[in-house]
VOGU-606508 format. One line per 8 residues: number of its first residue (from 0); their letters; for each residue z, x, y of C-alpha. Coordinates in nm, 2 decimals, decimal comma, m for minus. Layout:
BEGIN
NUM	A	Z X Y; ... $
// end
This chain:
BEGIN
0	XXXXXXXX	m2,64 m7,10 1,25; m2,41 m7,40 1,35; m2,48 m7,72 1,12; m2,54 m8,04 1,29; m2,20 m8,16 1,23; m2,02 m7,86 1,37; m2,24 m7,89 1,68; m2,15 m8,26 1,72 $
8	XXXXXXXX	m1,77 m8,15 1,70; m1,79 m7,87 1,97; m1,97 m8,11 2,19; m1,74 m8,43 2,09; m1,61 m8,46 2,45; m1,92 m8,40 2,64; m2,09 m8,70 2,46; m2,19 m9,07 2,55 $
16	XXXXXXXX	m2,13 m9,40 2,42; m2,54 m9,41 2,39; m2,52 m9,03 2,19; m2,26 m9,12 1,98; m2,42 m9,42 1,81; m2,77 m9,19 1,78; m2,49 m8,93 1,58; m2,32 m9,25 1,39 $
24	XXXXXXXX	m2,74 m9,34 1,21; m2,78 m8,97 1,17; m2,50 m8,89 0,99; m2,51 m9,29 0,76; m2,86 m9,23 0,74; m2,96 m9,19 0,37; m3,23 m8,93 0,48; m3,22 m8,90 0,83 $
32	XXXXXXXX	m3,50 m8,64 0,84; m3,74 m8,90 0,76; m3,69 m9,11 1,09; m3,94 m9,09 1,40; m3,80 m9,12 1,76; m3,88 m9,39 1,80; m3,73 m9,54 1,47; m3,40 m9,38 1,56 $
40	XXXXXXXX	m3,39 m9,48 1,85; m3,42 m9,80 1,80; m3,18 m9,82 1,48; m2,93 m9,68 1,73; m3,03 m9,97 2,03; m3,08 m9,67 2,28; m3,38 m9,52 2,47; m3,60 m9,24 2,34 $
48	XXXXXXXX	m3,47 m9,05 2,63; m3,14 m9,04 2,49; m3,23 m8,89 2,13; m3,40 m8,63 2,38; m3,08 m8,55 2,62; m2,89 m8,56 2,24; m3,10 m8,32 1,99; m3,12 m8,11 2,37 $
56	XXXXXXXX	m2,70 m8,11 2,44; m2,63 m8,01 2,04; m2,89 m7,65 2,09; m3,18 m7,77 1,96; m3,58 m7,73 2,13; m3,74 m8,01 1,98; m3,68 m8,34 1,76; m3,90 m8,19 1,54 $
64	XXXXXXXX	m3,64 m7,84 1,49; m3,34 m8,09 1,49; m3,52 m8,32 1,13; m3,59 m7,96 1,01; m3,20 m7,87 1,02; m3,11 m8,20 0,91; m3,36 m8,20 0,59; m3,24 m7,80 0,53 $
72	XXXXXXXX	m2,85 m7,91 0,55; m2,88 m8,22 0,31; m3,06 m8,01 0,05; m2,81 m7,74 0,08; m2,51 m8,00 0,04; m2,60 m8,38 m0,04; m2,25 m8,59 0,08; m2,18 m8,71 m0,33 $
80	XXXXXXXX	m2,15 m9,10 m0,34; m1,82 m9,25 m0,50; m2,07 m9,31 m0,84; m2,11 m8,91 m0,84; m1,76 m8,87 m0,77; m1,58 m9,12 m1,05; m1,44 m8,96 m1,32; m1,54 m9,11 m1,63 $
88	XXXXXXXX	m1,35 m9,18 m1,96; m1,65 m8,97 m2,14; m1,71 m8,69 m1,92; m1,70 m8,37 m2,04; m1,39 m8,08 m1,92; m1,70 m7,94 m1,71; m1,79 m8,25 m1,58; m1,45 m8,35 m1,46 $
96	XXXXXXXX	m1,40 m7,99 m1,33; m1,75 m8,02 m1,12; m1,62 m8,34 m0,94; m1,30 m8,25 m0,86; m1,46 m7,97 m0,66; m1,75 m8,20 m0,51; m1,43 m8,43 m0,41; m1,28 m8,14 m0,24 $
104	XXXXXXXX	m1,52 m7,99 m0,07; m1,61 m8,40 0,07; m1,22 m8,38 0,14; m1,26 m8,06 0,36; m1,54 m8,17 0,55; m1,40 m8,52 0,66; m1,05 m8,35 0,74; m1,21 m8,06 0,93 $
112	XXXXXXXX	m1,38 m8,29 1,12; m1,11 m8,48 1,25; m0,90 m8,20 1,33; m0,65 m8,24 1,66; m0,76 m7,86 1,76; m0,53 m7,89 2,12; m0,25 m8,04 1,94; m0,23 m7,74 1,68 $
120	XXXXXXXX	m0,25 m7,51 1,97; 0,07 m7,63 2,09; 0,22 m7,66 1,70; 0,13 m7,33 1,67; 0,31 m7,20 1,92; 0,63 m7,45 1,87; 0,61 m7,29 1,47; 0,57 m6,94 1,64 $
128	XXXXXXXX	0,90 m6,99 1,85; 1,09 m7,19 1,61; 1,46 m7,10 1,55; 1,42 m7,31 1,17; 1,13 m7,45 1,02; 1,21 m7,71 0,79; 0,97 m7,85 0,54; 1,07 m8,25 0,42 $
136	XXXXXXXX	0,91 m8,45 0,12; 1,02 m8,62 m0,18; 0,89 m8,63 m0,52; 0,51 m8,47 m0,55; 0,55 m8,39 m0,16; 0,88 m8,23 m0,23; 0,73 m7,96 m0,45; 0,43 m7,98 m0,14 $
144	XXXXXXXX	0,70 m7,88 0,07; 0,85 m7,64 m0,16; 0,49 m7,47 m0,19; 0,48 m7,50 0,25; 0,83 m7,28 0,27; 0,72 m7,02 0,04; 0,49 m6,95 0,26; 0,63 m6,96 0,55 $
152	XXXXXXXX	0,92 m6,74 0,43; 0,69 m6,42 0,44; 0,76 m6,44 0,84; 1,11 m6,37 0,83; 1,38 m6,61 1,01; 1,50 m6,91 0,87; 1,26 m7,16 0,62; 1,36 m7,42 0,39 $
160	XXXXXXXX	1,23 m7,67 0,18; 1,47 m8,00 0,16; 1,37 m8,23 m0,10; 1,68 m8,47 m0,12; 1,70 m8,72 0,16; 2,12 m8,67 0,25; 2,01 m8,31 0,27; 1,74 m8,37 0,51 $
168	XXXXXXXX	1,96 m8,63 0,72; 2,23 m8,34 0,77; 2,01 m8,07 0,83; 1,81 m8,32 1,12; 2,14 m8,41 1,26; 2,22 m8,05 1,33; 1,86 m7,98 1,49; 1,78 m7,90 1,83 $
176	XXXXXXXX	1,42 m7,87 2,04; 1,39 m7,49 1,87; 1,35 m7,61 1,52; 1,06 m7,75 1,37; 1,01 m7,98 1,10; 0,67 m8,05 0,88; 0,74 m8,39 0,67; 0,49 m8,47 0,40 $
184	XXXXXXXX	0,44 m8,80 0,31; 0,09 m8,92 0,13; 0,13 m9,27 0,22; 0,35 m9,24 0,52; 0,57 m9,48 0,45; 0,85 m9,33 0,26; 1,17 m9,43 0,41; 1,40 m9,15 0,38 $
192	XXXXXXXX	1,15 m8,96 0,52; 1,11 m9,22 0,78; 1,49 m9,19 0,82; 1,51 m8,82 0,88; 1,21 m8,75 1,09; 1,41 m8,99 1,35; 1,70 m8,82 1,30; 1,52 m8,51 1,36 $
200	XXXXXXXX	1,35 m8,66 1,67; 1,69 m8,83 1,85; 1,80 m8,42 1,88; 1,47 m8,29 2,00; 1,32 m8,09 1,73; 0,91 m8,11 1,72; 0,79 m8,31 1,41; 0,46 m8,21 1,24 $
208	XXXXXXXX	0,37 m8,48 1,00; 0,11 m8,44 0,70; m0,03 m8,81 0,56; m0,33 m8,99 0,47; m0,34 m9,22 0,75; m0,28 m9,21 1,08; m0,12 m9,56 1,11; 0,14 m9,48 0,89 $
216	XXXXXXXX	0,49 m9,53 1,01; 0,56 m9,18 0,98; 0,28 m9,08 1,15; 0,38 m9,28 1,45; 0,71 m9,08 1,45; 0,53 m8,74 1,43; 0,42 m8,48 1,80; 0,12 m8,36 1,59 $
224	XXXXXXXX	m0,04 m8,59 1,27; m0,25 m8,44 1,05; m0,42 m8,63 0,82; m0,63 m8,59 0,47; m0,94 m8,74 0,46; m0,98 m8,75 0,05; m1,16 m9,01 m0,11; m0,97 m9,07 m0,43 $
232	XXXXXXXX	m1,12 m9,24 m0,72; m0,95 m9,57 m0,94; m0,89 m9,25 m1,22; m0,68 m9,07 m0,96; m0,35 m9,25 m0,88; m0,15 m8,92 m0,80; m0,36 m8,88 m0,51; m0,51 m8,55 m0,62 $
240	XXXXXXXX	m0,75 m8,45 m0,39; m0,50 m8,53 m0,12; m0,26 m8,28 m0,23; m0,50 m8,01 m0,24; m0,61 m8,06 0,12; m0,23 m8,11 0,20; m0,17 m7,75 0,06; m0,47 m7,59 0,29 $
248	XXXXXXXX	m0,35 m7,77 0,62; m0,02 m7,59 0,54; m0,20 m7,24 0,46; m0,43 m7,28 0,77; m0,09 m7,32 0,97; 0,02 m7,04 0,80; m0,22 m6,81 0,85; m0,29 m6,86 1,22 $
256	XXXXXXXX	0,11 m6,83 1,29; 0,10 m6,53 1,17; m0,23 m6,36 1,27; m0,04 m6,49 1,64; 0,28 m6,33 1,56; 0,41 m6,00 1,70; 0,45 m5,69 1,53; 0,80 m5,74 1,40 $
264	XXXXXXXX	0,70 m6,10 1,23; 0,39 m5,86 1,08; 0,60 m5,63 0,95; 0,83 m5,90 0,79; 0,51 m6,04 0,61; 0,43 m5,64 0,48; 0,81 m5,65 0,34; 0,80 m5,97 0,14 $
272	XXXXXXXX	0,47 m5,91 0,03; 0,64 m5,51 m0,12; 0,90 m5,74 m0,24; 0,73 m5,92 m0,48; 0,51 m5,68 m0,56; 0,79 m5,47 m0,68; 0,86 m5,76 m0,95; 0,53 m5,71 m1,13 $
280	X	0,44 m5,43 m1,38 $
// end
């Protein structure tokens, strides 16, 4: 069965301004579940009508079935507060273990839901064409990138991972609309990076960029953004979390170019994958 949130997603473009405030309490709501119709309805300043033409667009029969999902879905996964998610100087290896997956998890959630689905349709298919896929970053996103064209490099044709900045300014200069280049950036404002992705841009190549906000510079440069929604904590300053959800927006590219690709790209994937395997005992 759909959750609540996955329902609000699919009907994102279908809803009103008076809906999507009733969705905004429901999902800041401590325990939503709790709330009468009327209490909702006024928390949200619309009519009860529109909680009815709300819980009624998203599938459900009845107010009543929608508090039941809602009660059902927080006990199956509570949303951790930052207090549950702090690492502590005395917490135990299990401990610390246990949050960085409750981080995750929040991590996958929050970027899920603020996917650009139509806009990786079209990436898709410009990474599906592509003559050269190039992968920027520098420093931790450099060995982000490195980790993005390793993948990639399973579907044959020509993949690299470009860490140094007058490497990535030649290789942009020589690019045309068939090439694609995915720049990773956490803060988005890494110059060189900045730099390149123009260069890239000025000769027509499509720009996927990966960062944590969408008003970064880079991401202002980019055709598609896709951005990491990670709560970090003060005990975090590598940006952790971020990296990890970084590393499966790249594998979730991966994966749908090539369950898209034709049989030859498929057969590539089948030979690298012998290759390797033919380097273990």
């Amino acid at each position: 069965m759909e959750s609540f949130l996955d329902r609000c997603t699919a009907k994102k473009n279908t809803l009103t301004q008076s809906e999507d405030k009733i969705i905004f309490q429901l999902k800041q709501h401590e325990k939503p579940f709790l709330l009468s119709m009327n209490e909702l309805a006024m928390l949200s300043e619309v009519s009860e009508p529109s909680v009815v033409r709300l819980y009624k667009k998203l599938g459900y029969k009845s107010y009543q079935e929608l508090k039941v999902a809602l009660a059902q879905e927080q006990a199956e996964f509570r949303t951790p507060s930052q207090s549950d998610l702090d690492i502590l100087p005395d917490d135990s290896v299990d401990v610390i273990f246990e949050k960085f997956g409750s981080q995750f998890f929040q991590a996958v959630s929050l970027t899920k839901e603020n996917l650009p689905l139509e806009q990786l349709d079209v990436a898709i298919e410009k990474l599906k064409d592509a003559k050269g896929i190039y992968f920027f970053g520098q420093g931790l996103s450099g060995t982000m990138a490195e980790d993005g064209a390793h993948k990639f490099l399973r579907l044959g044709g020509m993949v690299m991972a470009v860490k140094d900045p007058h490497y990535q300014a030649i290789y942009a200069t020589h690019m045309t609309n068939k090439d694609v280049v995915i720049a990773i950036s956490h803060s988005g404002e890494t110059i060189d990076t900045i730099n390149v992705c123009e260069i890239a841009k000025d000769n027509n190549a499509y720009v996927i960029v990966i960062t944590s906000s969408k008003h970064a510079t880079l991401a202002k440069l980019a055709d598609m953004v896709l951005v990491t929604h990670a709560q970090e904590t003060m005990k975090q300053p590598g940006a952790y979390v971020s990296r990890l959800i970084q590393l499966s927006l790249m594998d979730t590219l991966f994966t749908k170019v090539a369950a898209e690709s034709d049989l030859v790209v498929k057969e590539n994937i089948s030979r690298s994958h012998l290759a390797v395997t033919r380097m273990k005992k």
